[in-house]
N, C-alpha and C positions, 0 to 999 in steps of 0.2 A: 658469538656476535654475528648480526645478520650483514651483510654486505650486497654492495649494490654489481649486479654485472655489468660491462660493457661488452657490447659487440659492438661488430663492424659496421656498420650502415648498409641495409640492404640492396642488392644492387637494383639499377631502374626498373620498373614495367612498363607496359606498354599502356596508355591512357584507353579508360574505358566510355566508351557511348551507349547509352544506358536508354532506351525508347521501350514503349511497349502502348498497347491499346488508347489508352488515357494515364496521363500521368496528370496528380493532383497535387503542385505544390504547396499549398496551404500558405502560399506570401498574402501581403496585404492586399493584391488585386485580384488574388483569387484564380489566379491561370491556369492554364495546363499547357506545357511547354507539350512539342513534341518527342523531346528530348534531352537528357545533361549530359555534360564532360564530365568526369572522373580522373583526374592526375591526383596519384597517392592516394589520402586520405578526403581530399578535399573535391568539391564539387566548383570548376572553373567556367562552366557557360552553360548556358542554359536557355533553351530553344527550339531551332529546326536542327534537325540531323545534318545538314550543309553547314549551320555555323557553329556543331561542334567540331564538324570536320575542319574547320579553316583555323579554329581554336585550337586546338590539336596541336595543326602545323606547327603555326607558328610557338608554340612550348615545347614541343618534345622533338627528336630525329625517330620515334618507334609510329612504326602505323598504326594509328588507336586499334580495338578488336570492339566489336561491335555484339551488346548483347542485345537480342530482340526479344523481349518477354512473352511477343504474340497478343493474344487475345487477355492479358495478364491486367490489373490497374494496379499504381504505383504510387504510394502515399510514404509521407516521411515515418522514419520510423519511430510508432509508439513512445512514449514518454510516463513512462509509471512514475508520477510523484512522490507517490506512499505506499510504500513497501516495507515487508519485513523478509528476504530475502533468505537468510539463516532459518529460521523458521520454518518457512514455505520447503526448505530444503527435510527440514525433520520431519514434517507432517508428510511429507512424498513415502517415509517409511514405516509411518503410520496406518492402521486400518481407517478406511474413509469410511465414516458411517453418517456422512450425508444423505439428502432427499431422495438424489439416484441412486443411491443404495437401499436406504430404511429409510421406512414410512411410521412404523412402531420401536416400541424399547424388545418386545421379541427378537425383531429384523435386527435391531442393534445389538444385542445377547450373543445372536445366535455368529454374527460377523466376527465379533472378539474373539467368541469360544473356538473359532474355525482359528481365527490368529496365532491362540493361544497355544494350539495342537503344532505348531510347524517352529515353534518358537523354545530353544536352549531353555533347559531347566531352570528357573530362577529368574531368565532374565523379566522384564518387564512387559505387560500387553499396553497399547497406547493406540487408544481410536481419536476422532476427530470430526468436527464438522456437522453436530447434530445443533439440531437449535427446537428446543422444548414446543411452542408455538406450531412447527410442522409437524408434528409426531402425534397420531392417532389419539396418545394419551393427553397431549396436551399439557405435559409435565416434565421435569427432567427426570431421566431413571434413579432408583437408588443405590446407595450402597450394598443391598442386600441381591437387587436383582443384578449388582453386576459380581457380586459374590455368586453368581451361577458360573461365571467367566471362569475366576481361577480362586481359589480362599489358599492359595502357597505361595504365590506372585502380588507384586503390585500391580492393579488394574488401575487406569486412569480416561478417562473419556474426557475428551477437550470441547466447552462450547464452541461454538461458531463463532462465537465476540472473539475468542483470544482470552477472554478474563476471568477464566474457570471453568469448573465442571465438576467430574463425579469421580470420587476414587471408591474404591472397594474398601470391605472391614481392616482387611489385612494390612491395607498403603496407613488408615491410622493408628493400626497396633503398633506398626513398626517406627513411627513418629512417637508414638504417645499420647497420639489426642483422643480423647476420653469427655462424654457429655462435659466435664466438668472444666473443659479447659477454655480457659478464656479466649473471647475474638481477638487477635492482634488487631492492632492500629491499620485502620483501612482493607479492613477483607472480612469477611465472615466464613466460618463453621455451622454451614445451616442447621435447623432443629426441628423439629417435628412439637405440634402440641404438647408432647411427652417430654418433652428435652432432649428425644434421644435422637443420635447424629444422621442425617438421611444420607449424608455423604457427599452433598452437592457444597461447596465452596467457591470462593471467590477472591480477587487479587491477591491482597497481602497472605492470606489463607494460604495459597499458591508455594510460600515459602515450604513449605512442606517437603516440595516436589522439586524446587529449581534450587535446592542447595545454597550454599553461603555465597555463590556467585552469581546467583540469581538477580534479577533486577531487583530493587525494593524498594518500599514504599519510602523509606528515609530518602531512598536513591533518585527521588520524586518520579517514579510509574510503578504501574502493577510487574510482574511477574509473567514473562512470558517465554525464552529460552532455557528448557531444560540441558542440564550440562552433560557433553559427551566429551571425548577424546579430542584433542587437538584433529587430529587426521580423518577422527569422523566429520566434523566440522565443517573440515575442508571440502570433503566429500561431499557434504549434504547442500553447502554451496554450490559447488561445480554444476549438483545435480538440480537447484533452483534456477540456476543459468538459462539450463534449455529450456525449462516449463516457459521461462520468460519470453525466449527468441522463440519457442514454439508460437507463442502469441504477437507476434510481430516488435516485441518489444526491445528497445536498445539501450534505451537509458533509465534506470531507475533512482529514486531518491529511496537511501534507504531512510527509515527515520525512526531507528532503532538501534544506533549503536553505541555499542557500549567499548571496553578495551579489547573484549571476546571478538567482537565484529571486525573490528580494525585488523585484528593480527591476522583473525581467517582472510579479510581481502590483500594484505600487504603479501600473504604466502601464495596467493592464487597469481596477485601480479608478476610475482618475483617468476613464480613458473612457467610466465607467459600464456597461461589457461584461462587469462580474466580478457571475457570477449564481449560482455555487455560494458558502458558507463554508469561508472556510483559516480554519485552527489550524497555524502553521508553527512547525518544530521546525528552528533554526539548527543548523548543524555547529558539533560542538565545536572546530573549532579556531576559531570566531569566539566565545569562551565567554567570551575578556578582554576583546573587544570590548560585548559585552550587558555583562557586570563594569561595565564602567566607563561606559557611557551610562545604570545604574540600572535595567537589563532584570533588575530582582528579582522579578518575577511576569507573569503574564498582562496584558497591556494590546493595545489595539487598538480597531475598532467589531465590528458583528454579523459585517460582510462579510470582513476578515481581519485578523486576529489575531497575537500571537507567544506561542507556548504553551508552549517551553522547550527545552532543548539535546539531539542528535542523537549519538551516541558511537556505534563499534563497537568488539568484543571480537574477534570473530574472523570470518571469511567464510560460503561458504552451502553447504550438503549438497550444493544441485542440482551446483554446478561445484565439489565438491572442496575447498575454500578453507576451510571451517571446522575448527577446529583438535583434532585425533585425534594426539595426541603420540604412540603406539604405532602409527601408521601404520594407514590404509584398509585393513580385510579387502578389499574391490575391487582397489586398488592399496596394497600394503607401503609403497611408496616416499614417498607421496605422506603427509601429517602436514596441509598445509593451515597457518595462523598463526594467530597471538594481534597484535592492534594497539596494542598496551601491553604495558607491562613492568607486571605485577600492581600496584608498589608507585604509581609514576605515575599509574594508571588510577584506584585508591583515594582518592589525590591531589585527581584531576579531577573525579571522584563529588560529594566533599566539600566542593569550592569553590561546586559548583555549590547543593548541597543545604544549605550555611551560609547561603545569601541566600532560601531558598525555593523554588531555579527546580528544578522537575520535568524530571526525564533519560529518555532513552529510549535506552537501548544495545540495537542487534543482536548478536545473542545466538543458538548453536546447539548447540555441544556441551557434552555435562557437564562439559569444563574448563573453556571459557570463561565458562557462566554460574556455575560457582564462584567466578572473580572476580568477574564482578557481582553476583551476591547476594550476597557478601562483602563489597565494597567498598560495597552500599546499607548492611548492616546497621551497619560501621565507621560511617557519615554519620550514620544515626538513633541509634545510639549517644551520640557526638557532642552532637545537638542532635536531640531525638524527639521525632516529629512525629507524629500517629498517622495525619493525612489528604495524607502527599506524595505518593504515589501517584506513585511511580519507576512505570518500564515497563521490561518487555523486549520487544526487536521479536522476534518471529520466536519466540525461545523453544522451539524443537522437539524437543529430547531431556533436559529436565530429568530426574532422579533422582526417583522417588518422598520421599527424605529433602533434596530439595532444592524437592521442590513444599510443603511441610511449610514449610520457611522462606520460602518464596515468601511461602504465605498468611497468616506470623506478622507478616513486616515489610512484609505490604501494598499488594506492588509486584501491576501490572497488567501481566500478560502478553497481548503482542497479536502473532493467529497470524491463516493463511492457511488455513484448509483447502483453496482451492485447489491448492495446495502439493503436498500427499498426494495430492489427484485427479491432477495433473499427471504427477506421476511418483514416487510412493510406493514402487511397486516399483525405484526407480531409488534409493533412501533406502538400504534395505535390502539390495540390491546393494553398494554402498558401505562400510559398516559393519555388513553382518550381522543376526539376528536384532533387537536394539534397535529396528532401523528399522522396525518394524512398532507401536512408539510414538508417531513420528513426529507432533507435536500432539495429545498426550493431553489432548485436552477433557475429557473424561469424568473423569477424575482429577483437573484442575484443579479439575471441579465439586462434587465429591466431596470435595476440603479446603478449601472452601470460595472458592477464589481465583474473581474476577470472570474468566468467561468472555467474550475479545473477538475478533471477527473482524474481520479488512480482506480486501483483494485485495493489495497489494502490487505493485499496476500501475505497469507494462505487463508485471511477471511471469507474473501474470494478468490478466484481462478487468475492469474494474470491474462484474461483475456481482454484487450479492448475493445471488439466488436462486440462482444458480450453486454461490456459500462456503456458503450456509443449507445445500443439497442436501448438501454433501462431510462438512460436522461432523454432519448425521443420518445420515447410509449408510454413513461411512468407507470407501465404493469409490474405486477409481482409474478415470481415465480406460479403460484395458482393462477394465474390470471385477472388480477382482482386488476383495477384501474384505481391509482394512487393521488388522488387530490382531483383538482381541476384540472382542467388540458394546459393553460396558465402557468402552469409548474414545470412543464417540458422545456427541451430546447429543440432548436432543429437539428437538423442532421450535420451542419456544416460546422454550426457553433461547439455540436456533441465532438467532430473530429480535432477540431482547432483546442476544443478541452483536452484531449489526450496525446497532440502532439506541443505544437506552438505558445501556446498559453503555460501547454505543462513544462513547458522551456521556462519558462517566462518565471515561474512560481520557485524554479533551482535557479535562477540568476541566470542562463546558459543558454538566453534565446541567441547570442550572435555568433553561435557556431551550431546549434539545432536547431532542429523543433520544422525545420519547413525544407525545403528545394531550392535552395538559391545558392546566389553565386560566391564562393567563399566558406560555404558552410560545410561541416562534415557529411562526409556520402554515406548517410545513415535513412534507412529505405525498410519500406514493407513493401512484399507483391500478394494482392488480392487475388482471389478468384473472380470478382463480380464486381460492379462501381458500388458502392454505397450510395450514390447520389441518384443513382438508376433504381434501384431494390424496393420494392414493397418495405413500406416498415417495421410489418411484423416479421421478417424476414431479415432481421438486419443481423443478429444475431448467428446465421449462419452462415453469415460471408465467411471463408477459410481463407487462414496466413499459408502462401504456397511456398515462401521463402522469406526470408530475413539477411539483411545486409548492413554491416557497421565497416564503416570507413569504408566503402567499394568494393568489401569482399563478402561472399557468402557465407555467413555462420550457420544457417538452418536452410532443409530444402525437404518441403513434407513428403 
């Protein structure tokens, strides 16, 4: 049985005074204090260095210590919305066979086989991170050429979506699947003109690999955590942590759990090794579970939280999977799914939004988010609410007349511009001129809907200067420039999207997301202003340190 410890209550500190070059706190006026108070966890004034001192006084008998960051700038810290944090933790052990690594499926070959060499007899090779559109050949690799890797092991290569990729001959002997074997419900076993199997697959396909506790498609999402060891788990958590705080980030939403998820954070808490805040968003198929243990709102402590149900509508641009009922300009054949049947999906909206709990359905094309915006506006209908603040994850090809009802019924769209950077021109490859919409920030901004970024890791990097850089320049990774200039936001809008806003989209703007008086002393320190920086340049501003509750977690 698990039990809860007590301890003592630690004894006082000394209040901290927290100044440095420019501090940006991201409030509604926009300031920059010269300075905040720090008693505990919480940030008590906020100003000039004389009226934290006189703040000070008057709370505590210890004489504050004063930290002076120097020539440092000082922004709240990061807020990743959309995260997959487990994940990000498994792919760190993973071969990265990203763009900085391979340019072709050779470069990609050759990275596994080197994998493969340092790797226990039997166990499994597991790359990551390639996305077909970058890659010389313009294709995703086969079965056969990553039968160069190992033909005695499972080999598996993960797209960049998350929602498939390439196994070796071997990964389907040892399943059973054979040209002849049927597509499950919502995934594919791709095929070659001949029927015979290239080895590229997708979502429900994915069962293959993530075992009977795998997400499923019944479980309403694809397939994306492969199962290890409880204690690996843990592990590969811990180890998502720092990538995160590397990135100046402090609080994440995760928006991927399942029971797996829950138990690994309850164990990291219990060990007092849980240094970032979750905001965790249950899978909907656990939706009659929260139903009925009274999970009707936000409840938890500062450190993790349960912040409301996880739905998908249809899959992702990157791998094809989102739903183009007239078929892909790229590929005719290919249409991609819907994970509900419209009426169902309206259904589950509304059960959720009867009791108060806030949904976040994945969401990409103009069909798919016509049933979600649908099925929210059916719920407020219903029962209207004017602050539930639905979400769509992802969001990336909304309708001008659907951003319009976006911003009427309220809902918080949260995007990647990573996303775009990564492979924008691989959007619009896909489905044609639209994809140069691809996360129209600018337009959200413009009908007034709250502007949110995440990373959507291990899609991408948990960096935020990285997302800031992509929603100001709308360039790709190549350099291509991505729609109108129209489609940007500025630099101030891009920060307030990945801190205060991304408060705002977990419910938890009145303890984050900005510098002010009251709120947790949760902090990034820059190297550079952003507001100073060339903007093709923004992307290399460095996190020099990371701070949750007034204490240092990270120091580059």
């Amino acid at each position: 049985m698990r039990k809860l410890a007590f301890t003592q209550a630690p004894a006082p500190t000394a209040p901290k005074i927290v100044t440095a070059a420019r501090i940006h706190a991201l409030d509604e006026s926009g300031s920059a204090p010269e300075a905040f108070l720090v008693i505990g966890d919480r940030i008590r004034q906020v100003g000039t260095i004389d009226a934290c001192r006189a703040a000070a006084a008057q709370t505590s008998a210890l004489a504050p210590d004063v930290i002076d960051l120097g020539d440092a700038v000082i922004v709240p810290g990061f807020i990743d919305a959309h995260a997959h944090p487990l994940m990000l933790g498994q792919m760190m052990s993973w071969v990265d066979c990203g763009p900085d690594r391979a340019g072709s499926i050779p470069e990609i070959v050759a990275l596994l086989r080197e994998a493969a060499k340092t790797l226990p007899a039997g166990r499994p090779v597991r790359g990551y991170g390639y996305e077909q559109r970058n890659l010389a050949e313009r294709r995703h690799p086969t079965r056969l050429e990553l039968d160069e890797v190992a033909t005695d092991r499972e080999v598996y290569l993960m797209n960049a979506s998350g929602h498939g990729g390439v196994v070796n001959s071997y990964t389907f002997e040892q399943h059973g699947v054979t040209r002849d074997t049927p597509n499950p419900r919502g995934g594919e076993f791709f095929r070659d003109e001949h029927g015979e199997l290239t080895g590229e697959l997708s979502d429900a396909a994915c069962n293959v690999l993530t075992g009977l506790e795998g997400v499923k498609i019944g479980h309403h999402g694809p397939n994306f955590h492969l199962a290890d060891e409880p204690e690996e788990h843990q592990r590969q958590l811990a180890a998502a942590q720092e990538n995160f705080l590397a990135g100046g980030v402090t609080t994440i939403g995760d928006a991927q759990v399942s029971r797996r998820e829950f138990d690994m954070y309850l164990r990291l808490a219990e060990s007092g090794a849980l240094k970032v805040r979750i905001s965790m968003y249950l899978l909907s198929h656990l939706l009659d579970d929260a139903l009925e243990m009274g999970l009707h709102g936000q409840f938890g402590n500062e450190h993790l939280s349960f912040a409301g149900i996880k739905f998908y509508s249809d899959g992702t641009l990157g791998g094809w999977t989102a739903y183009f009922p007239d078929g892909y300009v790229g590929d005719p054949c290919r249409t991609g799914q819907l994970y509900h049947e419209p009426g169902d999906y309206t259904e589950l909206i509304r059960k959720a939004h009867r009791v108060g709990l806030q949904t976040a359905t994945h969401s990409q094309s103009p069909t798919a988010l016509e049933m979600v915006i649908g099925a929210i506006e059916t719920a407020l209908a219903d029962r209207p609410d004017p602050d539930a603040r639905h979400r769509i994850e992802h969001c990336g090809l909304p309708t001008p007349e659907q951003i319009e009802r976006i911003a009427a019924a309220g809902i918080y769209p949260v995007n990647q511009p990573q996303h775009h950077y990564n492979w924008g021109e691989g959007v619009q490859h896909a489905i044609g001129t639209p994809g140069e919409r691809f996360n129209p920030l600018g337009e959200f901004e413009r009908a007034g809907v709250p502007v949110t970024i995440s990373s959507d890791a291990p899609v991408a990097d948990p960096r935020p200067m990285e997302a800031v850089h992509a929603a100001v320049t709308r360039t790709t990774r190549r350099g291509a420039r991505l729609g109108p200039d129209d489609l940007a936001v500025s630099i101030d809008t891009a920060l307030r999207a990945h801190t205060i806003t991304a408060a705002r989209a977990l419910g938890r703007e009145d303890e984050l997301g900005s510098i002010e008086l009251g709120k947790r002393a949760d902090f990034a320190v820059l190297d550079r202003d952003p507001y100073d920086t060339e903007t093709a340049s923004i992307s290399s501003i460095r996190v020099t340190s990371t701070w949750v509750g007034g204490e240092r977690v990270y120091a580059l």
